[in-house]
C-alpha positions as CSV (number, residue, x, y, z in Angstrom):
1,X,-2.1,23.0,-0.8
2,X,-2.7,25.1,2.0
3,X,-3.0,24.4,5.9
4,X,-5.1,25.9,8.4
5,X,-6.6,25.3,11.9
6,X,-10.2,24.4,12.9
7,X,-10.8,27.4,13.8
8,X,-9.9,29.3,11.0
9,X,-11.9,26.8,8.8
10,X,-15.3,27.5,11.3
11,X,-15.0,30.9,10.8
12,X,-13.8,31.5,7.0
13,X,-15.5,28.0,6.2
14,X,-17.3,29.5,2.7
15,X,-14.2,31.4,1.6
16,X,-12.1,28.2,1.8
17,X,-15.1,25.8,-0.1
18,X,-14.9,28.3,-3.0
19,X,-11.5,28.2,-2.7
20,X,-11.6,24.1,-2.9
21,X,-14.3,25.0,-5.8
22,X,-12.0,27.1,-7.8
23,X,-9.4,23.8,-7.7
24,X,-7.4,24.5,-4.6
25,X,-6.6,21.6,-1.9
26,X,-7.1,23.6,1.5
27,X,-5.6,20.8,4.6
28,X,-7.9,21.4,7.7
29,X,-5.6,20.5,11.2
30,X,-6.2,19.9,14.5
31,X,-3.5,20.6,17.2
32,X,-1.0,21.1,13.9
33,X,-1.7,17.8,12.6
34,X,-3.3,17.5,9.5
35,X,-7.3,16.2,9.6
36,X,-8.7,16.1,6.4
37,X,-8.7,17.7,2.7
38,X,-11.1,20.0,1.6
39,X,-11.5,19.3,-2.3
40,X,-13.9,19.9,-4.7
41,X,-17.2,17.2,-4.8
42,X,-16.0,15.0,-8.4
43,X,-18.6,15.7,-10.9
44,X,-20.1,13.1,-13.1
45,X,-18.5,14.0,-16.4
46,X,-21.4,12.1,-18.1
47,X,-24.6,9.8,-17.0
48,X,-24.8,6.4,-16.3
49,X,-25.6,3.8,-18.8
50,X,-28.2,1.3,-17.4
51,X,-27.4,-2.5,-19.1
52,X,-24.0,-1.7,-20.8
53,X,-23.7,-5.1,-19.6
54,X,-26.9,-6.9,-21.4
55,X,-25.5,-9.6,-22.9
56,X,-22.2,-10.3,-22.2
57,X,-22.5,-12.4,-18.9
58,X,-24.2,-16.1,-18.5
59,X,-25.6,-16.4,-15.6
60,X,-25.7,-20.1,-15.0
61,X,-29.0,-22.0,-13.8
62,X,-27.3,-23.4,-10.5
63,X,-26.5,-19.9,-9.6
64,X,-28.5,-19.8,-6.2
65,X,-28.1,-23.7,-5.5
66,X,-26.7,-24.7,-1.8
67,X,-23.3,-24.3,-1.3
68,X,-21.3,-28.0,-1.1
69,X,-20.9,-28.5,2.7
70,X,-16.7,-28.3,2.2
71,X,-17.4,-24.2,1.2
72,X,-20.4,-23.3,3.0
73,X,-18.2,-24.5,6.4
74,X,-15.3,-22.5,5.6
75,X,-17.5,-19.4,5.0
76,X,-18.9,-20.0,8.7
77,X,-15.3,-19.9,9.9
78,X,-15.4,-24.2,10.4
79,X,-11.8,-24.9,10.8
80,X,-12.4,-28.3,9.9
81,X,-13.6,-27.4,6.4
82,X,-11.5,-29.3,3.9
83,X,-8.9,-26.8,1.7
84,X,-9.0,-26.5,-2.2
């Protein structure tokens, strides 16, 4: 991992991302201290499956029904909402 200065990153800034490219962790500091990382962007090693999921939850039919008034206090931060 190697360090440099703002400065040096503004002026050498597509040297140091094919650097990052080519697997190298290049620290970028201000006033000595370190900033942030320059790494590679993560790559999707493969695509996205849409409804790997079909099938295996229940959703039940009260999903979207009122809260009881106990929960839906504590949510709004109700001190006085009973506990358990």
């Amino acid at each position: 991992m190697r360090t440099v200065n703002i400065h040096e990153a503004k002026t050498h800034l597509s040297r140091l991302v094919e650097e990052a490219n080519a697997g190298d962790e290049i620290v970028i500091a201000k006033a000595g201290k370190p900033a942030v990382v320059l790494v590679p962007a993560r790559k999707n090693r493969r695509p996205r499956t849409l409804g790997w999921l079909a099938g295996k939850l229940e959703v039940p039919d009260d999903f979207d029904a009122p809260l009881p008034d106990g929960i839906l206090a504590a949510f709004e931060g109700d001190d006085r909402a009973p506990a358990g």
